[in-house]
Structure formats: structure tokens, C-alpha cells
C-alpha positions, 0 to 999 in steps of 0.5 A: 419581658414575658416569653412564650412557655413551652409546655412540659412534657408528659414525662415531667407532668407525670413524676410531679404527679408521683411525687405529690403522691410521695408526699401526701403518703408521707404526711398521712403517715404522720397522721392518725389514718395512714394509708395502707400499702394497697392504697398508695399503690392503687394511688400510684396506678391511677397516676400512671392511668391518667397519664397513659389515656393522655398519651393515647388521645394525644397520639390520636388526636395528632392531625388535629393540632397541626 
């Protein structure tokens, strides 16, 4: 029997989201063009980034999903 899903939180969104920057580092490494160190940090803010806009219009979109 299927059960409803609960959505995941943005915390456990956001770390699944780092760790396939964690791997994508770690398979580029093996590769011919390995990113630098700057790359992968710049990778690593722009997750950080989506996920902190996603907060803040959740935050402000609140009284529009009771």
C-alpha cells in the first residue's frame, strides 16, 4: 500500500546537494581537468546560495500555503 510522502527538509536537501558536489570533485579529480580549489568553493556557495533564496521566499510566501 502507498503512503503520502512527507517532503524532506531543506536542511537534508541542502547536504545531498553538497555531497554530489563532493563527488563530482572527487570524480573531476581523477579526470584530465580537475577543478581548482576556487572552483569547488565557488560550487560550494552556489549551493549554499539556492538554498538560502529557498528559505527566504518560504519564509515570505508562508500565509500562502495555509
Amino acid at each position: 500500500m502507498a503512503t503520502a510522502l512527507e517532503p524532506r527538509p531543506l536542511a537534508d536537501l541542502e547536504q545531498d546537494a553538497l555531497a554530489r558536489v563532493e563527488t563530482e570533485m572527487a570524480r573531476r579529480a581523477r579526470g584530465v581537468k580537475p577543478w581548482t580549489p576556487a572552483e569547488y568553493v565557488d560550487r560550494i556557495a552556489r549551493v549554499h546560495a539556492h538554498y538560502a533564496q529557498r528559505r527566504q521566499w518560504l519564509r515570505t510566501h508562508e500565509q500562502d500555503a495555509a
